[in-house]
VMD Tcl script that draws the C-alpha trace (Angstrom):
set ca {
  {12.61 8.72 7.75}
  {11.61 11.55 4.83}
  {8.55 12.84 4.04}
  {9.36 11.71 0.56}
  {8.83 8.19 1.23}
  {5.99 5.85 -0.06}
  {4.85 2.60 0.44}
  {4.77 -0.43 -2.29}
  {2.80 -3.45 -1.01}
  {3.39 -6.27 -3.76}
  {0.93 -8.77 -5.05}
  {-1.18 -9.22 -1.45}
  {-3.80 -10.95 -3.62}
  {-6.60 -13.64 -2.96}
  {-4.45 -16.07 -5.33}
  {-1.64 -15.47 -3.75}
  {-2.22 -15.53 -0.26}
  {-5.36 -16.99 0.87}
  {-4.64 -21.07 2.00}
  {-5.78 -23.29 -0.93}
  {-5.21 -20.36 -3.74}
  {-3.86 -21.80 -6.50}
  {-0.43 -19.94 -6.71}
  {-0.15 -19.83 -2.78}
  {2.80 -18.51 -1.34}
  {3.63 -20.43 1.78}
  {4.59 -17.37 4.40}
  {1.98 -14.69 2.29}
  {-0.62 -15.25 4.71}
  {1.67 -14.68 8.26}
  {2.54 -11.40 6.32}
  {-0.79 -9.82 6.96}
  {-0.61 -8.39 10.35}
  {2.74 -6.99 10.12}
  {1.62 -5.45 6.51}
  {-1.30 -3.75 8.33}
  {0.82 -1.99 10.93}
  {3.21 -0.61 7.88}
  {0.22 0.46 6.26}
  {-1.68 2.00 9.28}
  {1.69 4.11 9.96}
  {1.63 5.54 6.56}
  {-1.95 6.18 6.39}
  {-1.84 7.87 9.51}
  {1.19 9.88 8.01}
  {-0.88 10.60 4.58}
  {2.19 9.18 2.58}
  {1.78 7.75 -0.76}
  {0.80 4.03 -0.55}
  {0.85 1.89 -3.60}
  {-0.84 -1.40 -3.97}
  {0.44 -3.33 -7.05}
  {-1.39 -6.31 -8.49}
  {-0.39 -9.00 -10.35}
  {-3.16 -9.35 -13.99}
  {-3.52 -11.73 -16.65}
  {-5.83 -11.94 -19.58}
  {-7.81 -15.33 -18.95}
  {-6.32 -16.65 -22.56}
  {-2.71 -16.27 -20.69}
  {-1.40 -14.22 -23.66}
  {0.13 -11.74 -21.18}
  {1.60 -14.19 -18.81}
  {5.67 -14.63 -18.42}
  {6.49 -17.61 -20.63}
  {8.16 -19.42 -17.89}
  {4.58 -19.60 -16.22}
  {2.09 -19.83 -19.37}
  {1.75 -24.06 -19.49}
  {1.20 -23.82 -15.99}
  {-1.73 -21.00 -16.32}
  {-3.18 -22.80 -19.32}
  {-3.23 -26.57 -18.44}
  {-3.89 -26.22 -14.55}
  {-5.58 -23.32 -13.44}
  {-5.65 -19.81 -14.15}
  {-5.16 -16.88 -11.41}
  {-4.99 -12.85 -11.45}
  {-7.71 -13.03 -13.79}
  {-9.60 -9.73 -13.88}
  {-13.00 -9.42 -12.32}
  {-12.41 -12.73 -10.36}
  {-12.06 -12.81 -6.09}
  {-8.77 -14.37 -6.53}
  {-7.73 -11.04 -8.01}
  {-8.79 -8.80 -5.19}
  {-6.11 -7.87 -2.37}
  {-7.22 -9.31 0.59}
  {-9.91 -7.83 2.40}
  {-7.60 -7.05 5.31}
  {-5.52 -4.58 3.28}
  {-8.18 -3.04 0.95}
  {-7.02 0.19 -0.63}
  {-8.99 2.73 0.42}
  {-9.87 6.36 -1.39}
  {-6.38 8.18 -2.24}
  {-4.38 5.18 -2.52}
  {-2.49 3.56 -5.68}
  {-3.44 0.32 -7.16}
  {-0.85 -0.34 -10.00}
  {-1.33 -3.15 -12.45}
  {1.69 -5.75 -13.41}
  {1.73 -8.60 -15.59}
  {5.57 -8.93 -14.74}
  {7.31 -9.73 -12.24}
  {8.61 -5.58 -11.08}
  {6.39 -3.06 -10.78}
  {8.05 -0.75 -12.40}
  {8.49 -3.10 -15.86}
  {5.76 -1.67 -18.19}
  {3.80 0.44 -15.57}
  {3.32 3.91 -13.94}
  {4.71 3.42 -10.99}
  {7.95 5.34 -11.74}
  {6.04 7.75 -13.33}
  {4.06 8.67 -10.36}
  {6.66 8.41 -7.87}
  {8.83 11.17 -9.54}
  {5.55 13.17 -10.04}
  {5.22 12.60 -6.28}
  {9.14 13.66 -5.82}
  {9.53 10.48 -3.85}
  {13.14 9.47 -2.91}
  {12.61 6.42 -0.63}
  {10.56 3.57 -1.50}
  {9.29 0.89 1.22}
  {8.65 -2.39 -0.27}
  {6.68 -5.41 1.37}
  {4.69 -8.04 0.00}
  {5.15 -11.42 -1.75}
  {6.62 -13.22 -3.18}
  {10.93 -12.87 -2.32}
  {12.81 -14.49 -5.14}
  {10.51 -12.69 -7.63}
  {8.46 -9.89 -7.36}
  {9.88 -8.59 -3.96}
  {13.65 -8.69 -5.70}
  {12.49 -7.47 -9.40}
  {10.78 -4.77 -7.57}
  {13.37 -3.60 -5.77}
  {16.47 -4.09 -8.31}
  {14.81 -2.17 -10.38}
  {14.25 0.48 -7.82}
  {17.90 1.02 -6.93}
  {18.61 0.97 -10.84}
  {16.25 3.50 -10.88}
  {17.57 5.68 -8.38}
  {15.67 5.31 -5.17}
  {16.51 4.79 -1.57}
  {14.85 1.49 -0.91}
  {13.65 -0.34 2.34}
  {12.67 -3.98 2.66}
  {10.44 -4.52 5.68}
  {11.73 -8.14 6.07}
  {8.95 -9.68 8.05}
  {6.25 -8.04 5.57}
  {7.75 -10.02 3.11}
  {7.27 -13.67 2.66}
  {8.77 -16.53 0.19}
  {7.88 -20.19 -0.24}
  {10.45 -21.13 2.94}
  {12.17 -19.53 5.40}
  {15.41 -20.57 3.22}
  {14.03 -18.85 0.32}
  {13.48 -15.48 1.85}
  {16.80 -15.84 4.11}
  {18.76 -16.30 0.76}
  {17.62 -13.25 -1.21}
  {17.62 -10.53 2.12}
  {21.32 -11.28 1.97}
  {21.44 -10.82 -1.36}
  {19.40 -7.72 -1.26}
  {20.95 -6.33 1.67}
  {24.38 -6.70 -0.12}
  {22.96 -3.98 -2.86}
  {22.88 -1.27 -0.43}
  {18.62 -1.62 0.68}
  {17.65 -1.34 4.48}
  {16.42 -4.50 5.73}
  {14.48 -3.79 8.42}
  {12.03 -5.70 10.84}
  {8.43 -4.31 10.78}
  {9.26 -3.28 14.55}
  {12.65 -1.46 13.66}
  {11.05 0.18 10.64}
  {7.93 1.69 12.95}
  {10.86 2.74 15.45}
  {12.97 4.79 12.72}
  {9.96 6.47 11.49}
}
mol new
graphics top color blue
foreach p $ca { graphics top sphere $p radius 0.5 }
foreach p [lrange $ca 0 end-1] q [lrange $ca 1 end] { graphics top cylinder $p $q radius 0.2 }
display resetview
């Protein structure tokens, strides 16, 4: 693997992965472990790592229309300054790290992250997170549209059901993106 290579861990927030959180992804929470040896690796490496959040303004004027009724009527989540915002405690950024802010579902739409990469002269991107058929495959569409080598660390990644997730790594595999296994991705290094 390059040196040029950084790390994008997507949306590993409270409200999206601790049990009971009110936009829950099913698998998010299995994700963890596997997400912590990726990150150890490139921490021990000193390559870029990137943790992008999911935020909302707690009127929902921000949100995607397809999810505003939802956020408005049931419950609201990403909110700024709330727990369900932070990333889980298990994969806390630490000093030197990247927290990029989203209110869509890539992180590149209306955010830095490009920006920085190219300032970084990263080529190859490594994506993990949640959730699949959104922010995992906006993420890294746009990525190959924008020119990088992308990775998809398949069991760092997590959808609703296994279904879900099995559906879109053949889709995303079939747009030219490694799909690797935490465990094969370590052993390329």
């Amino acid at each position: 693997m390059e040196q040029k290579t950084a790390l994008i861990i997507i949306d590993m927030q409270n409200d999206f992965v601790l049990p009971g959180a009110p936009m829950c992804v099913a698998g998010a929470m299995a994700i963890v472990p596997n997400i912590q040896k990726i990150l150890n690796f490139f921490r021990s490496a000193a390559w870029p790592i990137f943790h992008v959040v999911r935020e909302y303004r707690a009127d929902g004027s921000d949100i995607e229309i397809t999810r505003r009724q939802s956020f408005l009527n049931v419950q609201s989540y990403c909110v700024p300054g709330t727990k369900g915002c932070d990333i889980v405690e298990e994969l806390s950024p630490i000093e030197g790290e990247y927290r990029i802010v989203k209110n869509r579902f890539s992180g590149f739409m209306n955010t830095e992250l490009d920006f920085i990469l190219r300032r970084l002269n990263i080529s190859n991107i490594v994506v993990c997170g949640v959730q699949y058929p959104n922010c995992i495959r906006a993420t890294i569409y746009d990525g190959v549209s924008l020119g990088y080598q992308v990775t998809l660390v398949t069991d760092a990644a997590a959808a609703q059901t296994e279904e879900v997730a099995k559906a879109n790594i053949y889709d995303i595999s079939n747009i030219g993106v490694d799909c690797l296994t935490t465990d094969q991705f370590l052993n390329v290094k």
